[in-house]
N, C-alpha and C positions, 0 to 999 in steps of 0.2 A: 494067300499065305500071309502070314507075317512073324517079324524077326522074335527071337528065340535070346531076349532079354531078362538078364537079373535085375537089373537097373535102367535108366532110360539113358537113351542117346537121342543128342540133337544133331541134326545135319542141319548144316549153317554153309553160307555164300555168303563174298563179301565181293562189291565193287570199290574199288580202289580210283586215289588221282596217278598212281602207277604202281611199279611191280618191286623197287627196291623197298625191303622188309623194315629197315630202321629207319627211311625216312617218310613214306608215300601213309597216306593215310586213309583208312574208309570215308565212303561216300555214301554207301548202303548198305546194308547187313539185313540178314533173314535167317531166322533160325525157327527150323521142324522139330519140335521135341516130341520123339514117340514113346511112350509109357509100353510098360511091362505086358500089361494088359491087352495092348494095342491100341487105345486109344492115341489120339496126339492134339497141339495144339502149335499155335502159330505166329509170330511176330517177325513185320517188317518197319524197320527204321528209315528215312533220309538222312543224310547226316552231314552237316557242312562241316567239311575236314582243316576250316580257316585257313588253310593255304590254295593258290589256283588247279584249275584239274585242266591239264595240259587239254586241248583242242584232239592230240590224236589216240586218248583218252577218251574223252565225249565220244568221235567217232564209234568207238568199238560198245558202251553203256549207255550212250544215250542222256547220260545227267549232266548237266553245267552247272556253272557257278550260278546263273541264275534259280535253278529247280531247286539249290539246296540253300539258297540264301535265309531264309526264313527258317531251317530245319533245324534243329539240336545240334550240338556240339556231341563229340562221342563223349565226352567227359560227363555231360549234362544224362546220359543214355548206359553209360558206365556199367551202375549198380545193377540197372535192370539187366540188363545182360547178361551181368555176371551171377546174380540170383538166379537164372533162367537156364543158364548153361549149367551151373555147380552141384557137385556129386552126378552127372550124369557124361557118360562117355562122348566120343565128338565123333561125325563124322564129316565127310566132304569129297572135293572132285578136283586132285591137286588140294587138298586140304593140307598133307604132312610138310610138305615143300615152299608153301604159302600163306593159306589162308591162316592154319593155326597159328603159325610164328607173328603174324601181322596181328591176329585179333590179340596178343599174348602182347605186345609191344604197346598198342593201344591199351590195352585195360590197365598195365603196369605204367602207363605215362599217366590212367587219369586212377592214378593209387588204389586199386582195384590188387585184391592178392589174386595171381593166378596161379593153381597148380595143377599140372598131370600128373603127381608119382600116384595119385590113385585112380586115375583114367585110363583106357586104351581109346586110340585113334585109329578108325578106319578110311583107309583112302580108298575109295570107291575105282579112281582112277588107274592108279597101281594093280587094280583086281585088272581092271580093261585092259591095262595095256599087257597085261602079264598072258592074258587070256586073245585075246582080238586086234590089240596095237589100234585104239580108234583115237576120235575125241569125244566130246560130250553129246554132241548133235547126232554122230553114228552112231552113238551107242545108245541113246534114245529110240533110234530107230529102228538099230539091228535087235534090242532086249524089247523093248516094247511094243515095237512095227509102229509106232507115234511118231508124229513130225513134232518137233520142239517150237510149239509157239513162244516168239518172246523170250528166244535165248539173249544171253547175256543181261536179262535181267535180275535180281539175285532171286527174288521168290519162284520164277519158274525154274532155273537152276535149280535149286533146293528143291524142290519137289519131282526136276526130272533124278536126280542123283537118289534119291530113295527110292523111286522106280524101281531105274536099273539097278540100285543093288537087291533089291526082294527078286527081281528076275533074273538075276546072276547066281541067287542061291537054288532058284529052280533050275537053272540049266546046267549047270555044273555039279556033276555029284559028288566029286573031291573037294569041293565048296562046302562045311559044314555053318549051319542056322547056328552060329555061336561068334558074339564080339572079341573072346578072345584069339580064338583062331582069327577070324576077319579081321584082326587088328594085325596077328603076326604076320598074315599072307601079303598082306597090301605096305607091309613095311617094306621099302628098299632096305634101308642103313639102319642099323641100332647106332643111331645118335644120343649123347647127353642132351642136345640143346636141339631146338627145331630147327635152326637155320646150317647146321654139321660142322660146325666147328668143334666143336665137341665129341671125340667119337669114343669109343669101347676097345681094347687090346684084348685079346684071346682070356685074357687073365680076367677083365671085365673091370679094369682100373680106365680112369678118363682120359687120354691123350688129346691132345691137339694134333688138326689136321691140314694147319697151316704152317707159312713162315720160318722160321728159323729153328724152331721148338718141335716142326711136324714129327708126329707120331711119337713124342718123349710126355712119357708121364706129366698129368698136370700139377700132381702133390710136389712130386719131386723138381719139378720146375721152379713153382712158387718156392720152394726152401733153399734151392742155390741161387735163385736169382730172384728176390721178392720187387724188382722194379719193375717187371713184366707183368704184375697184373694190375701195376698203377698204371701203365701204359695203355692195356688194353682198357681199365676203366675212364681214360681218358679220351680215346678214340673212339672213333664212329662203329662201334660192333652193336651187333642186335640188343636190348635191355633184358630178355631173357636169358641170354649167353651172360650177360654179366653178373645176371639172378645165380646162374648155374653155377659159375668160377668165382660169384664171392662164397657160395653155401662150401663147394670143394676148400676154399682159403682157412675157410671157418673150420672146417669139419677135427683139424686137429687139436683145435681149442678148445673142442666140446667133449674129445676123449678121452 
């Protein structure tokens, strides 16, 4: 079979030197772009992240500081990317929670414009765990009956997570061949921002889901107290969160 596309989506894996979103940086990147048609195409990157990649980091990916010494900067690898990925939906395995907030922080560090408002994200993950409760090796196993050569690499990732999602759409019949549905089903949280600082009120206005402000309107925040988003743009919060909460700052200026 194959997916049931208006546009193309790329399924992408990233190996990291760790797991916090605003500071760890990629290591390796691979992105599957499947065409409408069904056709697809493929690029894998190394990628020296210029900071060290902790020792229990390597354990788990296998790359050092010496493998990527010599590789590109993401900055130097940026454009390509992001021409690679642009106008076509994303998906991944832990993608919504992760992968996308981190490749969003990098593209936006090496001045790269990134946006979702005309994207859907499917987390491949979120279907499994909604459906099975696995992880990616299981579920390689249980959708495919394949053993996962060369996990934790990002190109066998990437290509086991498109697997199991085409075998998730045959085994499931409440599963519909469609990226909008497979983007709502696999969403947890309607978040503004990937990393959820940002959430949605019944009313569908942006709240904050932290601190002192939790769950109080963001407009109306900014307007009684406009020192709260110097603060946060001063602080260590995700670069996309801060994309999100200056456009919200803005949005009264433009109406």
């Amino acid at each position: 079979m194959k997916l049931n596309l208006k546009k193309p989506i790329c399924f992408f894996d990233l190996e990291t030197t760790g797991i916090q979103i605003a500071k760890d940086r990629i290591v390796e990147i691979s992105i599957l772009k499947i065409f409408p048609d069904g056709s697809k195409t493929s690029k894998t990157w190394l990628v020296n992240p210029q900071i060290p990649i902790p020792a229990e980091t390597t354990a788990i990916h296998g790359i050092t500081d010496e493998k990527v010494a010599d590789a590109p900067t993401f900055k130097q690898i940026a454009a390509e990317v992001n021409q690679l990925i642009s106008g076509s939906d994303l998906g991944g395995f832990n993608s919504n929670r992760f992968d996308i907030p981190l490749l969003a922080e990098e593209l936006i560090r090496a001045d790269q414009n990134f946006d979702m408002t005309q994207s859907k994200s499917v987390d491949v993950q979120n279907i499994f765990h909604k459906m099975e409760q696995r992880t990616l090796i299981a579920a390689y196993k249980f959708y495919c009956n394949k053993d996962l050569e060369g996990a934790h690499s990002a190109a066998a990732d990437t290509e086991a997570t498109y697997e199991v999602l085409l075998s998730q759409i045959e085994k499931y019949e409440e599963l519909e061949n469609d990226i909008n549905f497979l983007s709502e089903f696999s969403t947890r949280k309607k978040n503004a921002d990937f990393a959820g600082f940002i959430a949605y009120n019944k009313k569908g206005q942006e709240v904050f889901t932290f601190g002192k402000h939790k769950n109080k309107v963001v407009e109306e925040v900014f307007e009684k107290e406009p020192g709260y988003y110097s603060w946060i743009s001063n602080a260590d919060f995700p670069l996309y969160t801060k994309k999100i909460l200056t456009a919200i700052r803005l949005r009264k200026f433009n109406a």
